[in-house]
PDB file with SEQRES, HELIX, SHEET and CRYST1 records, atoms N, CA, C and O in Angstrom:
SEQRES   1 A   80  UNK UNK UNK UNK UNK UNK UNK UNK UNK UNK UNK UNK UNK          
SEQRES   2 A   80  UNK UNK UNK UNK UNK UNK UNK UNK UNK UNK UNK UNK UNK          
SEQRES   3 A   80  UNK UNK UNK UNK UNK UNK UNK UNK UNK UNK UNK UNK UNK          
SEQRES   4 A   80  UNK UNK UNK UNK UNK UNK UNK UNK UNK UNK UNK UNK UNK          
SEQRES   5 A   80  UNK UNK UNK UNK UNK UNK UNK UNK UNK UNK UNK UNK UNK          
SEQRES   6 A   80  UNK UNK UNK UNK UNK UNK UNK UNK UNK UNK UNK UNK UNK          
SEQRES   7 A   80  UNK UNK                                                      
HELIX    1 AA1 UNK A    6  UNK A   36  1                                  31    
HELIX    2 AA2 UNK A   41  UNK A   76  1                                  36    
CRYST1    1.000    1.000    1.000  90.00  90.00  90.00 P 1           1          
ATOM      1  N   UNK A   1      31.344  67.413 -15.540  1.00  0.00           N  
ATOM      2  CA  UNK A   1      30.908  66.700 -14.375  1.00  0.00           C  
ATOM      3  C   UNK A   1      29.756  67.474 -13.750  1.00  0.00           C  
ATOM      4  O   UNK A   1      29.922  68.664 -13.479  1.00  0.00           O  
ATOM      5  N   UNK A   2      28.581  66.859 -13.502  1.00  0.00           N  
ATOM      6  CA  UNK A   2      27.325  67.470 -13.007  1.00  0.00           C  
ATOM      7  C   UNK A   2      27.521  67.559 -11.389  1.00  0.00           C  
ATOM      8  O   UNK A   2      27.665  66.447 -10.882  1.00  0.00           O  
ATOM      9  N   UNK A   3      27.558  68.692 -10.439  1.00  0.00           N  
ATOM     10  CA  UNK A   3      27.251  69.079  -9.441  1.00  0.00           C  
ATOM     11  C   UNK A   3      25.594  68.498  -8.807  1.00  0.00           C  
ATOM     12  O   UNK A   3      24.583  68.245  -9.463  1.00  0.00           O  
ATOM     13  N   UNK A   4      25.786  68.431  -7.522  1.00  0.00           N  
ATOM     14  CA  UNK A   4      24.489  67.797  -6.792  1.00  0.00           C  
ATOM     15  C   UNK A   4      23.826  69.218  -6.268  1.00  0.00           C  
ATOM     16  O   UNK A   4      24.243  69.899  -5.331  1.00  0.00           O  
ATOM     17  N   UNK A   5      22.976  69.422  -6.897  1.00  0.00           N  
ATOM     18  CA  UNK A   5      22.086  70.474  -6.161  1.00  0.00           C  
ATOM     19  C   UNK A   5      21.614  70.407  -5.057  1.00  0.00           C  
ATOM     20  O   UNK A   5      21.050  69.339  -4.822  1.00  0.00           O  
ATOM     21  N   UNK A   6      21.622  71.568  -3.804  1.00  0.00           N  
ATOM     22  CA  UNK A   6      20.727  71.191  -2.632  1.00  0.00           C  
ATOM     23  C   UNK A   6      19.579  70.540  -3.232  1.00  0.00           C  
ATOM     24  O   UNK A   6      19.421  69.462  -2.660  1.00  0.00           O  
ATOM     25  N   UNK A   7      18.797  70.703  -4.043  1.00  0.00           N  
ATOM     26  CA  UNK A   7      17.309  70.042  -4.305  1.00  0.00           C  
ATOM     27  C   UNK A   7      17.472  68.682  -4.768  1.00  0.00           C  
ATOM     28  O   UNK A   7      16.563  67.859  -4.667  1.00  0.00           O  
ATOM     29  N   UNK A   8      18.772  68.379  -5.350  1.00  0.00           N  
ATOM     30  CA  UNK A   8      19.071  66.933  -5.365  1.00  0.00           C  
ATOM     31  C   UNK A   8      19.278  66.056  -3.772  1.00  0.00           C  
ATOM     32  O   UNK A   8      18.772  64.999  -3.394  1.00  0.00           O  
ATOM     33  N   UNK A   9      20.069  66.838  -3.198  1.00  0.00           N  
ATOM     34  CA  UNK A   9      20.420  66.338  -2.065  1.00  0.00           C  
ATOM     35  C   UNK A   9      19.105  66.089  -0.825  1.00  0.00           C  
ATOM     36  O   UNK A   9      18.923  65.234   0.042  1.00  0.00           O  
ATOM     37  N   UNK A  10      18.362  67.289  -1.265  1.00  0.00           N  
ATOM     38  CA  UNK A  10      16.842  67.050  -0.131  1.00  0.00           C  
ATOM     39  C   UNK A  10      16.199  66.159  -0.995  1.00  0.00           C  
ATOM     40  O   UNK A  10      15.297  65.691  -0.300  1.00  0.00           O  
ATOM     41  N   UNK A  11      16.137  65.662  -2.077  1.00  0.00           N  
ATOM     42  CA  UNK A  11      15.479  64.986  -2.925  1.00  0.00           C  
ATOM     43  C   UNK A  11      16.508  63.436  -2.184  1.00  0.00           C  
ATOM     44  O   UNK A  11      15.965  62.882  -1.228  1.00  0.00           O  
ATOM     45  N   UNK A  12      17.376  63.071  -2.482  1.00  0.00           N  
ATOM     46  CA  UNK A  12      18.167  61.890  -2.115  1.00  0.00           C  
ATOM     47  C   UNK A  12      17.794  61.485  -0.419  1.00  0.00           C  
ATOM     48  O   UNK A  12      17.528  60.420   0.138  1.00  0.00           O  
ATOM     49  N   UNK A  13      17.928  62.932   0.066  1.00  0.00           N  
ATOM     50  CA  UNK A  13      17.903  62.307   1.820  1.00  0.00           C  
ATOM     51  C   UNK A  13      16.069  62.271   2.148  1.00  0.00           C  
ATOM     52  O   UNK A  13      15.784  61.668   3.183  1.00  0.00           O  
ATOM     53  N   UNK A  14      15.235  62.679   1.597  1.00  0.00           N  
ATOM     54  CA  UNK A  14      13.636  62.469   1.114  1.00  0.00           C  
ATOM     55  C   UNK A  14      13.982  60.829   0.949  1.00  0.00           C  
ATOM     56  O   UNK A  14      13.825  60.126   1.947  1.00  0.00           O  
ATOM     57  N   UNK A  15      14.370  60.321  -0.090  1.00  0.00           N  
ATOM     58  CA  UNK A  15      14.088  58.477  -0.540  1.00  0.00           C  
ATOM     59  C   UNK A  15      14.956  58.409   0.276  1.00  0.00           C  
ATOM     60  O   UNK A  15      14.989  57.185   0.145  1.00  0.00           O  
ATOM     61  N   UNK A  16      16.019  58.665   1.320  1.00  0.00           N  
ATOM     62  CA  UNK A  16      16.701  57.283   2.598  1.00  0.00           C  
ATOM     63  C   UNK A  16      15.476  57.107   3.247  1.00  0.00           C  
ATOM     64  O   UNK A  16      14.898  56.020   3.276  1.00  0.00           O  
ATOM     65  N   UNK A  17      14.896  58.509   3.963  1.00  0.00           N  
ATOM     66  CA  UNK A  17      14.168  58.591   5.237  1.00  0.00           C  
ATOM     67  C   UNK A  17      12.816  57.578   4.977  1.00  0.00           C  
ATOM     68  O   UNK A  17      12.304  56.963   5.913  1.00  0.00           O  
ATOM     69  N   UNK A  18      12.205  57.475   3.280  1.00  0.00           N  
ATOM     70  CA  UNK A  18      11.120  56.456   3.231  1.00  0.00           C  
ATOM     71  C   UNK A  18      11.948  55.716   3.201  1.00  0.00           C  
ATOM     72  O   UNK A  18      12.346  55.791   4.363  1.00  0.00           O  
ATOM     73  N   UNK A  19      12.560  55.004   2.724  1.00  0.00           N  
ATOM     74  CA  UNK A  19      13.124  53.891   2.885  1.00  0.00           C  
ATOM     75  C   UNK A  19      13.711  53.328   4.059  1.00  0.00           C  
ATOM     76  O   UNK A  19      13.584  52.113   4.211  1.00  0.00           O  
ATOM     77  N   UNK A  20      14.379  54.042   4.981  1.00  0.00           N  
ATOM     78  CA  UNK A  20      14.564  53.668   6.276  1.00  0.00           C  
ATOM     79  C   UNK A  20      13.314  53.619   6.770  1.00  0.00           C  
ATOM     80  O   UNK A  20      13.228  52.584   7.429  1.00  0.00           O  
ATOM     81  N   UNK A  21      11.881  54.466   6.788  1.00  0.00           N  
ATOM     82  CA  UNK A  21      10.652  54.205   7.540  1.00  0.00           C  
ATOM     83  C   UNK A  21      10.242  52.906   7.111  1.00  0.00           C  
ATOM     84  O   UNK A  21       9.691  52.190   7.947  1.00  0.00           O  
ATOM     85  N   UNK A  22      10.420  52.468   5.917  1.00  0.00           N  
ATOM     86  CA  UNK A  22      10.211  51.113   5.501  1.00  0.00           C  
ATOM     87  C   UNK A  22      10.335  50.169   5.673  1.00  0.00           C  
ATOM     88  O   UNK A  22       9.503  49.261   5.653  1.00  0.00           O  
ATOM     89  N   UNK A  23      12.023  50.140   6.008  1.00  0.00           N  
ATOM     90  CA  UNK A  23      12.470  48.827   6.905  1.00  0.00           C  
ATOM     91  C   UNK A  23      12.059  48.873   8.373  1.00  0.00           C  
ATOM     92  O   UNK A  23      11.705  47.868   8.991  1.00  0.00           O  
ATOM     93  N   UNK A  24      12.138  50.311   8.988  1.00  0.00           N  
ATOM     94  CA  UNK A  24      11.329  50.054  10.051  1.00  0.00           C  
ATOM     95  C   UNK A  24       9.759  49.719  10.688  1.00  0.00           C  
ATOM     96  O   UNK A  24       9.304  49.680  11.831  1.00  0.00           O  
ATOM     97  N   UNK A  25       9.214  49.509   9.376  1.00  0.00           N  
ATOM     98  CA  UNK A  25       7.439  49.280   9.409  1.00  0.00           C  
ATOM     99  C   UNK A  25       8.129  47.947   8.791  1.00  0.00           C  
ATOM    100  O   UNK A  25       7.778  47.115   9.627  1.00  0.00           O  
ATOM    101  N   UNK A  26       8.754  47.376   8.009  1.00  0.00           N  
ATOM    102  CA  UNK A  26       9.379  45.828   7.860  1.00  0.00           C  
ATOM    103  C   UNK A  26       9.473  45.358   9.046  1.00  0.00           C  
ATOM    104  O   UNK A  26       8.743  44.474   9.495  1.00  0.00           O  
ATOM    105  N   UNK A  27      10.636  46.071   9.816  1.00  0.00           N  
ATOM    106  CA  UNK A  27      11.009  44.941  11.329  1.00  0.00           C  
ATOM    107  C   UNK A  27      10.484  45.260  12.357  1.00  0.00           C  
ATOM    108  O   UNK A  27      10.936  44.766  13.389  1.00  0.00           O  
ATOM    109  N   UNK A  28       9.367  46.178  12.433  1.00  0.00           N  
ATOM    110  CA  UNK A  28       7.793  46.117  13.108  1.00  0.00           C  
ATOM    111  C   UNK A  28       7.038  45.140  12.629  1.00  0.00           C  
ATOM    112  O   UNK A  28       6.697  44.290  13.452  1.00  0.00           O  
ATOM    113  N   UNK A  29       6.659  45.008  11.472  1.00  0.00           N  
ATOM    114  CA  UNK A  29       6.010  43.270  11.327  1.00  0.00           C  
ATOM    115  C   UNK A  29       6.397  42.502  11.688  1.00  0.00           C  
ATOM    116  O   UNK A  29       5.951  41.944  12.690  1.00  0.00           O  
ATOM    117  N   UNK A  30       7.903  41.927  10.719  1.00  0.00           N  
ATOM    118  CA  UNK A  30       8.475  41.041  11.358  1.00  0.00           C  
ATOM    119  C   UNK A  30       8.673  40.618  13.147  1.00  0.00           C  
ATOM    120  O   UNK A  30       8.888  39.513  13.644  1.00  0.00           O  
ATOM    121  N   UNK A  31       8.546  41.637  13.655  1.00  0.00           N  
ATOM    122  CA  UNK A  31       8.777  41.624  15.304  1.00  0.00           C  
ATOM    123  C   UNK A  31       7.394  40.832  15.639  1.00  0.00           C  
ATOM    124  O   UNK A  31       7.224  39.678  16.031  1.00  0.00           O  
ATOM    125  N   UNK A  32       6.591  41.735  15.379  1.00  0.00           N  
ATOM    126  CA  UNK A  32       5.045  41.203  15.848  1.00  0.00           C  
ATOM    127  C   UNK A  32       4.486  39.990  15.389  1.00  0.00           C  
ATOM    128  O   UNK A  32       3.763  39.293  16.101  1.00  0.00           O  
ATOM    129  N   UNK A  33       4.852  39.659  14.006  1.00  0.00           N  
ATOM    130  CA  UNK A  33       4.926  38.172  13.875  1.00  0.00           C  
ATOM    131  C   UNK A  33       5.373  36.950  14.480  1.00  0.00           C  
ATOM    132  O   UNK A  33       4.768  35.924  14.792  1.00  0.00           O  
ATOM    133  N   UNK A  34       6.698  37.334  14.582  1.00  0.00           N  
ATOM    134  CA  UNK A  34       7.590  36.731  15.802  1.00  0.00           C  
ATOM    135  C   UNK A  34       6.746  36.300  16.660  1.00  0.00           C  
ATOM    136  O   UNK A  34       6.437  35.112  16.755  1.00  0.00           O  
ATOM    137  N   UNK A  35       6.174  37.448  17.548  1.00  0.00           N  
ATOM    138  CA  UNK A  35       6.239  37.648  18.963  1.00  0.00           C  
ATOM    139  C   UNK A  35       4.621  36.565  18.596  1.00  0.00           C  
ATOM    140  O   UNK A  35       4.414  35.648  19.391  1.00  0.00           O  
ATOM    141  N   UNK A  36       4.058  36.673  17.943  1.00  0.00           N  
ATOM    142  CA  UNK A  36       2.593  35.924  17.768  1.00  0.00           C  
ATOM    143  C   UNK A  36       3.178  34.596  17.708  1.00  0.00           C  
ATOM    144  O   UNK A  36       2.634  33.590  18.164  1.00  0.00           O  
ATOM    145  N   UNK A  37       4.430  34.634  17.065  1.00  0.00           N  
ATOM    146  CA  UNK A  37       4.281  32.892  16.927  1.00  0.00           C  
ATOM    147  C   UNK A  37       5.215  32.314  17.543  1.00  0.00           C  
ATOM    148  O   UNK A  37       5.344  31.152  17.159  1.00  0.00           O  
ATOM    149  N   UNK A  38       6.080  32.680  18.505  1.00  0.00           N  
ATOM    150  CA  UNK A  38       7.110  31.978  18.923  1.00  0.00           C  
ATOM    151  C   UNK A  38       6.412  31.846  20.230  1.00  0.00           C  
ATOM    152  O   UNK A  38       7.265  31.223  20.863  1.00  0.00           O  
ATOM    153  N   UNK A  39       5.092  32.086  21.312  1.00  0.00           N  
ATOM    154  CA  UNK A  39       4.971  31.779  22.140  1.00  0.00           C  
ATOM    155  C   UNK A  39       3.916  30.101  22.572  1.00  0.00           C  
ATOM    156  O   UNK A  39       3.776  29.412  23.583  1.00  0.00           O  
ATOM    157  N   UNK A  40       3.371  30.060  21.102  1.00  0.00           N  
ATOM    158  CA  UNK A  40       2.429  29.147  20.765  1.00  0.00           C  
ATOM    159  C   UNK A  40       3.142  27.637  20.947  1.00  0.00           C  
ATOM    160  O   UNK A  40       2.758  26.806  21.770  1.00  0.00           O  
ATOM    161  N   UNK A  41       4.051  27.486  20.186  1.00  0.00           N  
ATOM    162  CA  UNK A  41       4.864  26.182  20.439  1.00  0.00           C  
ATOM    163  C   UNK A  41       5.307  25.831  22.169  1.00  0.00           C  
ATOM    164  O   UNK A  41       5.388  24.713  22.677  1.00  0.00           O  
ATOM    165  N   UNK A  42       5.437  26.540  22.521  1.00  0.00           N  
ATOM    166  CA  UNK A  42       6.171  26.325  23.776  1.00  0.00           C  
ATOM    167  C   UNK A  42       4.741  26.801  25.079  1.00  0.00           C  
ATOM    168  O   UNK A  42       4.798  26.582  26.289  1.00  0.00           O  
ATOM    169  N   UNK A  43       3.489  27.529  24.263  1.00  0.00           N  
ATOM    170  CA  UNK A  43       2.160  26.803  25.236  1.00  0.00           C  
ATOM    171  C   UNK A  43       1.485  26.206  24.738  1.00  0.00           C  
ATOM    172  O   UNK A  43       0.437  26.165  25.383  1.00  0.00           O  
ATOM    173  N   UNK A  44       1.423  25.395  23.483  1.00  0.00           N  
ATOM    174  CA  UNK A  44       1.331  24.232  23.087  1.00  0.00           C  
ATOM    175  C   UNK A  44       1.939  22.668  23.569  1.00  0.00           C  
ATOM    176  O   UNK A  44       1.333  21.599  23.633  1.00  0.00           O  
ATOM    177  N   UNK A  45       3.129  22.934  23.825  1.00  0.00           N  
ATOM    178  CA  UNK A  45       4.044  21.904  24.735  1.00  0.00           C  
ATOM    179  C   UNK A  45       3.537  21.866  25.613  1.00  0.00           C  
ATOM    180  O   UNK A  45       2.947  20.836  25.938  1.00  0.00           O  
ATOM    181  N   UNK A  46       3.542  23.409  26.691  1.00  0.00           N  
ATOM    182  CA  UNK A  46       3.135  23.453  28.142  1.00  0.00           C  
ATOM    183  C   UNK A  46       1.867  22.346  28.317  1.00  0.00           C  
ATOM    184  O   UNK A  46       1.953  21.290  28.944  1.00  0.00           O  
ATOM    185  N   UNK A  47       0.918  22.743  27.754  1.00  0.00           N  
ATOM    186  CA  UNK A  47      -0.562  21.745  27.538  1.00  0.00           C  
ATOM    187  C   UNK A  47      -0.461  20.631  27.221  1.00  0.00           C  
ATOM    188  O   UNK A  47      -1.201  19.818  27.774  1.00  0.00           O  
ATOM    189  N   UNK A  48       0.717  20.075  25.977  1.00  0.00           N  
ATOM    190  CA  UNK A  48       0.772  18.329  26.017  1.00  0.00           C  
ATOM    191  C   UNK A  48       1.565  17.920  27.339  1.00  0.00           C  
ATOM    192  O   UNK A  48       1.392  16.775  27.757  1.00  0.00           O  
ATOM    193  N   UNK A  49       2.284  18.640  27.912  1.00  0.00           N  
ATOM    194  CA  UNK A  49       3.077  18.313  29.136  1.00  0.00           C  
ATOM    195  C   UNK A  49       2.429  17.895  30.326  1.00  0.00           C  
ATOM    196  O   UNK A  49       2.658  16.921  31.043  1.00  0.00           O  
ATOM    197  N   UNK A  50       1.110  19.298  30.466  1.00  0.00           N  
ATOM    198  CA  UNK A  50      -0.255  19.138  31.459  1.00  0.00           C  
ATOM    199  C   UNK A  50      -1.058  17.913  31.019  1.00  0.00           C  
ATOM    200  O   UNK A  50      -1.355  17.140  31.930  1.00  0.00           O  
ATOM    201  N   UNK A  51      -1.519  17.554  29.606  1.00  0.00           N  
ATOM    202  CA  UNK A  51      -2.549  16.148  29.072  1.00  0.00           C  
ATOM    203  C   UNK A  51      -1.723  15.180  29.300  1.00  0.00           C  
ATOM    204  O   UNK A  51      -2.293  14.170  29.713  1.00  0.00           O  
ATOM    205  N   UNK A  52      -0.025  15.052  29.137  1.00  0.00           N  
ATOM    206  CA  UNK A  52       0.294  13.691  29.484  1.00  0.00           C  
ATOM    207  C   UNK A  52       0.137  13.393  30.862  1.00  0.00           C  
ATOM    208  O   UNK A  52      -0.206  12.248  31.156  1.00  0.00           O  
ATOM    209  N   UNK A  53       0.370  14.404  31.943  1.00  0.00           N  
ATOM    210  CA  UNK A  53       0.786  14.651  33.065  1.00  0.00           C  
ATOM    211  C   UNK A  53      -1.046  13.301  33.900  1.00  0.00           C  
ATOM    212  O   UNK A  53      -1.189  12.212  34.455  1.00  0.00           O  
ATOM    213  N   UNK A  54      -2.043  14.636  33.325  1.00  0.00           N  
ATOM    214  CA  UNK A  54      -3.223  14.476  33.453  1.00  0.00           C  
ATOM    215  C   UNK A  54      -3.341  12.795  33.371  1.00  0.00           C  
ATOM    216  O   UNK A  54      -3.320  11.967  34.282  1.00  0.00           O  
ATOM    217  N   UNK A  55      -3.477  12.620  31.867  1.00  0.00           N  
ATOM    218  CA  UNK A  55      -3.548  11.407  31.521  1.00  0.00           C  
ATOM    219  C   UNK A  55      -2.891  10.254  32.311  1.00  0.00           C  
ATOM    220  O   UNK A  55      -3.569   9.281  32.643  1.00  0.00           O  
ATOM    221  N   UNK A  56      -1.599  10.349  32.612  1.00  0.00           N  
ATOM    222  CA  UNK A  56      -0.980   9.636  33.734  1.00  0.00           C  
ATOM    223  C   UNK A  56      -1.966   9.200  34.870  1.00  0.00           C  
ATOM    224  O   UNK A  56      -2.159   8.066  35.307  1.00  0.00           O  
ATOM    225  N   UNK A  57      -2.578  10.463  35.262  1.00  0.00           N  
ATOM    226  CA  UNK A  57      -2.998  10.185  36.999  1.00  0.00           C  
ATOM    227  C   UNK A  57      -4.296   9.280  36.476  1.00  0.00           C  
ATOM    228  O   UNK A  57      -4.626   8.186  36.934  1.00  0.00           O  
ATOM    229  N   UNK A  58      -4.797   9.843  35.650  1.00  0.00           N  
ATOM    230  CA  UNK A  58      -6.321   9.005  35.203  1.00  0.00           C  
ATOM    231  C   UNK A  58      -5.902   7.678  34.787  1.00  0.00           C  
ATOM    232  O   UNK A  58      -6.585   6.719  35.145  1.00  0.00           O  
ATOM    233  N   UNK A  59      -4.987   7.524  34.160  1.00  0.00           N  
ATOM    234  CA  UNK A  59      -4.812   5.809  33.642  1.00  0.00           C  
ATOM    235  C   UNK A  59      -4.583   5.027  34.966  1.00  0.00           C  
ATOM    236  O   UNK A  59      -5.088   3.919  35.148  1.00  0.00           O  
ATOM    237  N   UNK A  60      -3.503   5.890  36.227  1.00  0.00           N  
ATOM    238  CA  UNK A  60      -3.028   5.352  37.243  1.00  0.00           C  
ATOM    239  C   UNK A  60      -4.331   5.010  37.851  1.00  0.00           C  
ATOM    240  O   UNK A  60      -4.375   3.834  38.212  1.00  0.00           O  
ATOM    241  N   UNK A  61      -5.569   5.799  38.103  1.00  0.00           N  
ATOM    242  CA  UNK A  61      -6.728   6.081  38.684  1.00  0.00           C  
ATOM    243  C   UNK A  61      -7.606   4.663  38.151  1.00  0.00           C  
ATOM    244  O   UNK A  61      -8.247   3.825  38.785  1.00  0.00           O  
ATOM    245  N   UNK A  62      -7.361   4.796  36.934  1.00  0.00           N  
ATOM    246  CA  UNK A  62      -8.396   3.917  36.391  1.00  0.00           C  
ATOM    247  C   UNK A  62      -7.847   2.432  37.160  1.00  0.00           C  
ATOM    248  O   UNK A  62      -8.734   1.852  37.786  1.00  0.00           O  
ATOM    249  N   UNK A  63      -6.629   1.850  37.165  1.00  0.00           N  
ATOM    250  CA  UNK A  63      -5.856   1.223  37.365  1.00  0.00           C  
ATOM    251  C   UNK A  63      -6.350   0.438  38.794  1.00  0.00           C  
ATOM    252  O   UNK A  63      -6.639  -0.747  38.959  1.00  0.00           O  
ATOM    253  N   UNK A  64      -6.333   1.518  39.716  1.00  0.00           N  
ATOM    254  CA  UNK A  64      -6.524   1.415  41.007  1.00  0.00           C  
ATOM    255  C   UNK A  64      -8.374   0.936  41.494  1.00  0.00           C  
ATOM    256  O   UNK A  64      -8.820   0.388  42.502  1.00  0.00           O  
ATOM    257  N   UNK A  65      -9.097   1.498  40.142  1.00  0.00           N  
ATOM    258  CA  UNK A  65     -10.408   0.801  40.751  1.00  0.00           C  
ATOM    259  C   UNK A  65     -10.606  -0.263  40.014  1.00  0.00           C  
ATOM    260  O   UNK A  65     -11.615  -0.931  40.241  1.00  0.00           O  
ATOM    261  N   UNK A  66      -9.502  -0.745  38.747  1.00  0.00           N  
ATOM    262  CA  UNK A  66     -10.111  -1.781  38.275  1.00  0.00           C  
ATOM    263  C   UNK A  66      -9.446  -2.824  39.303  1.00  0.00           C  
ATOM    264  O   UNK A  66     -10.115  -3.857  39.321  1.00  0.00           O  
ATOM    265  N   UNK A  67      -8.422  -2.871  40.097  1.00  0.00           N  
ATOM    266  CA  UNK A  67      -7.688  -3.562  41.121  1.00  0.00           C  
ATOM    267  C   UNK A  67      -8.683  -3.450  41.741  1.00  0.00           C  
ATOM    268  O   UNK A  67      -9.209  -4.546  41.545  1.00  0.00           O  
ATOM    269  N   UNK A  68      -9.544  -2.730  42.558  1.00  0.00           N  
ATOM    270  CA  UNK A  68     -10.773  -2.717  43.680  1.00  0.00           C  
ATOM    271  C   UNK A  68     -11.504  -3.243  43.290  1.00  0.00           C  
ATOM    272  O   UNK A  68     -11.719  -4.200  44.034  1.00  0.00           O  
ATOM    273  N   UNK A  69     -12.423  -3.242  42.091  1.00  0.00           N  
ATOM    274  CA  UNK A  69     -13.240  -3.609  41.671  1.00  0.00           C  
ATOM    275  C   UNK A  69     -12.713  -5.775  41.133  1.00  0.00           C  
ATOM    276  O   UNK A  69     -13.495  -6.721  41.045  1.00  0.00           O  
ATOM    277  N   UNK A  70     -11.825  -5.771  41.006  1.00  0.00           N  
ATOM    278  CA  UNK A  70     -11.179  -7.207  40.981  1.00  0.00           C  
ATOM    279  C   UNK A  70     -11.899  -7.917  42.322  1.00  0.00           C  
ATOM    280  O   UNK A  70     -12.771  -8.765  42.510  1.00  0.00           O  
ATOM    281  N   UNK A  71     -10.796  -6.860  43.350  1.00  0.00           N  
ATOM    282  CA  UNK A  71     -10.841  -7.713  44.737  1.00  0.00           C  
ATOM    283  C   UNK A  71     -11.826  -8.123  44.821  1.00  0.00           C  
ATOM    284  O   UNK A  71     -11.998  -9.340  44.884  1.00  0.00           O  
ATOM    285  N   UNK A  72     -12.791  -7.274  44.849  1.00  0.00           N  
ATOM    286  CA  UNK A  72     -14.329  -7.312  44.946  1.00  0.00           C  
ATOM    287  C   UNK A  72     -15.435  -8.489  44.587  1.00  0.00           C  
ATOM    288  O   UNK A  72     -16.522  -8.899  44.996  1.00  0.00           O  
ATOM    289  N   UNK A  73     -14.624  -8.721  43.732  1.00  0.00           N  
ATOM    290  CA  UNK A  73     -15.092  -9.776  42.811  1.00  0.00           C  
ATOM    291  C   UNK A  73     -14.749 -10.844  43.419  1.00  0.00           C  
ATOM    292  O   UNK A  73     -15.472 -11.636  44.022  1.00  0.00           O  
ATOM    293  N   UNK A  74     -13.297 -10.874  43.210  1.00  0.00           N  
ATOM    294  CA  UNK A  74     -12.892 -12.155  44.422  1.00  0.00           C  
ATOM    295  C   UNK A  74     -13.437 -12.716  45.755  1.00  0.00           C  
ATOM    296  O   UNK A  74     -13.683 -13.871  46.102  1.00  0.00           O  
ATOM    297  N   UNK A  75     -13.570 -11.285  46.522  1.00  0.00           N  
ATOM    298  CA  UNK A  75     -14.386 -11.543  47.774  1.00  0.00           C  
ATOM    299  C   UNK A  75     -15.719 -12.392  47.429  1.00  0.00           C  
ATOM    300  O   UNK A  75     -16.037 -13.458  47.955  1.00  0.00           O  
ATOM    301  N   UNK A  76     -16.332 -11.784  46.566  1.00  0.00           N  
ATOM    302  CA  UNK A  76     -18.068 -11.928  46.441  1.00  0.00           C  
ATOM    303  C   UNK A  76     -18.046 -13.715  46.081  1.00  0.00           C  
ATOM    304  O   UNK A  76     -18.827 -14.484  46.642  1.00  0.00           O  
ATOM    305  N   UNK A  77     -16.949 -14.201  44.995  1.00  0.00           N  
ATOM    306  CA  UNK A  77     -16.906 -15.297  44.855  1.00  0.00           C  
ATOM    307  C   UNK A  77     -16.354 -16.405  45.797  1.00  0.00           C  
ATOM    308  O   UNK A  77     -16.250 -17.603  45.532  1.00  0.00           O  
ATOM    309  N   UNK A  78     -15.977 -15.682  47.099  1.00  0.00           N  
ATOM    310  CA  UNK A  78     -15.183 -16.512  48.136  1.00  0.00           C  
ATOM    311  C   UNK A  78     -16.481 -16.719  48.985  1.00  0.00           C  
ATOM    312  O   UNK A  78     -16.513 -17.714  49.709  1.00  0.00           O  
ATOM    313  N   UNK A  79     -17.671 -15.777  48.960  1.00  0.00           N  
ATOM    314  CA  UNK A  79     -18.342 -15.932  49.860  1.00  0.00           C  
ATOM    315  C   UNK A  79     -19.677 -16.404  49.342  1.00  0.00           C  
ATOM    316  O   UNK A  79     -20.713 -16.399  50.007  1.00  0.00           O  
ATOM    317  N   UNK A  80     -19.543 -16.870  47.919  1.00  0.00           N  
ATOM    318  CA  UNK A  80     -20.879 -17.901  47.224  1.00  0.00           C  
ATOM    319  C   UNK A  80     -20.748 -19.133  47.466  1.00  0.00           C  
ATOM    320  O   UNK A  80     -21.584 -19.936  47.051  1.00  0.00           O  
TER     321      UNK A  80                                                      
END                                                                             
């Protein structure tokens, strides 16, 4: 039966420590990836939420002068 030499053993705990630095430069990417893309959807929403919002008041807007612009009409033809 072969014995583990200290130089085996600094040799073995040498490949955890890269390998643990590894996964931790892994779930340092992974994190920062994350963090890049999970805020986009939800201020992407924020902004269709603001354009529908927007869009609302302008259609309502538009709404209101084509009603003025009616009356208007009406008047002008009440008084030919």
């Amino acid at each position: 039966m072969e014995h583990a030499t200290l130089a085996d053993a600094d040799a073995l705990m040498a490949e955890v420590d890269a390998l643990l630095e590894q996964a931790a430069a892994t779930d340092a990417r992974v994190d920062a990836l994350l963090d890049g893309w999970t805020p986009r959807p939800a201020t992407a929403l924020r902004r269709l939420q603001r354009t529908a919002r927007h869009t609302a008041r302008l259609s309502a807007l538009v709404e209101r002068q084509q009603a003025a612009l009616a009356a208007q009409l009406d008047a002008m033809e009440r008084d030919a």
